[in-house]
Each structure stands twice: as structure tokens, then as C-alpha cells.
N, C-alpha and C positions, 0 to 999 in steps of 0.2 A: 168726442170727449166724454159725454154721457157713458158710452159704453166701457172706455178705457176704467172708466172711476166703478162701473159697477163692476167687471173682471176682478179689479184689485179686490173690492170687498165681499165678493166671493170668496178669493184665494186666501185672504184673510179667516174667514171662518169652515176652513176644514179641518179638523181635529183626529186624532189617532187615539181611536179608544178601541179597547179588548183585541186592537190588533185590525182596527178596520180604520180608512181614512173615510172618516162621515160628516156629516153638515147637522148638526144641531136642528129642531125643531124651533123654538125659538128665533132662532137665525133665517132659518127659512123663513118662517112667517111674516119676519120683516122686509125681508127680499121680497117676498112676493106678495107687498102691502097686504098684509091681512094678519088677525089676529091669532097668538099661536094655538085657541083655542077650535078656531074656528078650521084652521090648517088640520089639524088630528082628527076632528068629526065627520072630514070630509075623507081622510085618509080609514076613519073606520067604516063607517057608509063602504067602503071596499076594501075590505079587510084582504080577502082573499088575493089581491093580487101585491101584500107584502109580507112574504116569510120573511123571518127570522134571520137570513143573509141580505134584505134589505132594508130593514129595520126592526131596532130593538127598543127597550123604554132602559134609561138607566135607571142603575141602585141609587140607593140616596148615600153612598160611598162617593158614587160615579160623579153624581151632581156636586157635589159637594167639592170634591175633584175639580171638577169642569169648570163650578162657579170661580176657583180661585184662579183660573188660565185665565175664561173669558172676560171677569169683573161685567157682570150684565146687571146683578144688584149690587144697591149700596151696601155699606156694613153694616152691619144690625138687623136686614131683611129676611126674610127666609123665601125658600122656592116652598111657592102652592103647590104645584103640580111638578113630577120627574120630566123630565125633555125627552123626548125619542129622538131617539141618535139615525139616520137615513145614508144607508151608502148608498154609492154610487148607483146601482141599478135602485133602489130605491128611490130615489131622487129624479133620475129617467122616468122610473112609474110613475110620480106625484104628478107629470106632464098629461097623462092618462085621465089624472083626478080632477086638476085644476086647469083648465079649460079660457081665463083671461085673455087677452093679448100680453098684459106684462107678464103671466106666469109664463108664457111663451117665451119671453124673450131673457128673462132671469134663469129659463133652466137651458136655453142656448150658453148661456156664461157660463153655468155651474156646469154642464159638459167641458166645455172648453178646459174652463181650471182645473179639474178631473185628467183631462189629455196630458196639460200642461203639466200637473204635479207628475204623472206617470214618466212622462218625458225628461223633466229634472231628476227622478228618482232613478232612472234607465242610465240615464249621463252620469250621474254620479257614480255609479256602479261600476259602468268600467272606469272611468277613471278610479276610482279603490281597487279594481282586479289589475289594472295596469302597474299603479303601484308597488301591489302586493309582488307582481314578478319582477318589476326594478329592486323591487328592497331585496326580493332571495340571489337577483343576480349579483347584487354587489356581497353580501353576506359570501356567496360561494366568491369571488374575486377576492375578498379579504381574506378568504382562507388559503387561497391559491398565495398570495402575497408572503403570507406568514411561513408559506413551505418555501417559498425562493427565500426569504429570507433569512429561513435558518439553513439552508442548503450555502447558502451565500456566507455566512458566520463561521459553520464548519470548515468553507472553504481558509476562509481566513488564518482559520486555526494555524498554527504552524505543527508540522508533522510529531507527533510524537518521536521522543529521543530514544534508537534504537542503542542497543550495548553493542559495544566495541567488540568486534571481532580480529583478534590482530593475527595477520597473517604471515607467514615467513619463517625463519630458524627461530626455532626456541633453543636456546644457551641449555647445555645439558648439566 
């Protein structure tokens, strides 16, 4: 059950900033009992194994942004410190850094959810490509419809009234 409930609150804080599906810093730190303070000193002590495609710090836009999705302060609070936003290999490296048994087992879940979102995202996809060829098929059938049907109206038509031809003696 533990695990079920951690999965869920994993899957709960992945976020889609600048075009990356990433995990908040903050968020980690609480997954993986520790402060988020404490979580970045550890992640800068090894700097070198997170470029820039596995983590970035947001703008105070970004934060600002993010504070109104995640609601993590109350109102009136301000963020001390910008979050570092950690994708997905990023967050594989933090496994590197933090060394726990729970961080073990929190960045098992945060892979999973990862697989999982990938997986929801893949399904959804072809079903929108499936879609997209049902809708052109029916679009070309309605148009095929519209040709029988005016082919079918024409029919209906009654012939145009040809002029009398009369044929025989004409009276001189």
C-alpha cells in the first residue's frame, strides 16, 4: 500500500516546464525526506554530472508560474530560493548523489512514473493519429455522399423540354 501511495505522489508532482516533464526540487526533497536545501548542496558537491538537459534553476517568472499550479506557499509568502526543475535523467543522477535506502526506493517510483507518463503519452498519441484518419475518412465519404447526391437530384430532374419537330406534309 505504501508503495502504491508513494507512486501516486510521485505522479502528482511532474510538471511540464520550458517543454521538459521535470520534478521540482522542492518536491524531491520531500520524497526523499530531506531538506530542499540540503538536496541542491548535495546535487552541487557534483555539479559536473548535471548539465543543463538534466537540470535547470527557474526564473522567478517560472517560480512564480509553478507556485500558482503547485500552491506549496500560503498566500502572502514569498519563495527564498528559485526550485531547480530536474528531468528525468536528472533525477536518475540524484540516485548517484543520494546514496539512502529511501532515496533508493523514491527514485524506483520516480522512474516508474516517468515510464508510466511516457507510456500514457505514447497511448494517447495514437489514439489522436487514429482519430485524425477516422475524421479525414469520414470527411472524404461526406464528400463522396454529396457527389451521389447531386448526381442522384440531376437524375430526378425531368428532361429538358425539347421543341417540337413536326414531321410530315406541310400544306403549301
Amino acid at each position: 500500500m505504501g508503495e502504491l501511495v508513494l507512486q501516486e505522489a510521485v505522479e502528482s508532482k511532474i510538471y511540464l516546464i520550458r517543454g521538459y516533464k521535470v520534478m521540482l526540487s522542492l518536491d524531491l526533497a520531500r520524497l526523499y525526506g530531506t531538506g530542499p536545501k540540503v538536496l541542491i548542496q548535495a546535487v552541487k558537491r557534483n555539479i559536473e554530472r548535471f548539465p543543463m538537459d538534466f537540470m535547470f534553476q527557474l526564473t522567478p517568472e517560472e517560480a512564480q508560474n509553478s507556485r500558482s499550479q503547485i500552491v506549496t506557499l500560503k498566500q502572502g509568502q514569498n519563495i527564498k530560493y528559485l526550485p531547480y526543475a530536474f528531468t528525468e535523467q536528472g533525477v536518475a543522477m540524484l540516485s548517484s548523489v543520494l546514496n539512502s535506502r529511501r532515496a533508493i526506493q523514491v527514485n524506483i517510483a520516480i522512474m516508474r512514473a516517468f515510464v508510466k507518463l511516457r507510456h500514457f503519452l505514447a497511448t494517447h498519441k495514437e489514439l489522436a493519429d487514429k482519430l485524425s484518419e477516422l475524421e479525414h475518412k469520414f470527411n472524404q465519404h461526406d464528400k463522396d455522399i454529396l457527389v451521389i447526391f447531386e448526381a442522384i437530384r440531376q437524375l430526378m430532374e425531368p428532361p429538358p423540354a425539347k421543341e417540337r419537330v413536326i414531321t410530315g406534309f406541310k400544306p403549301t
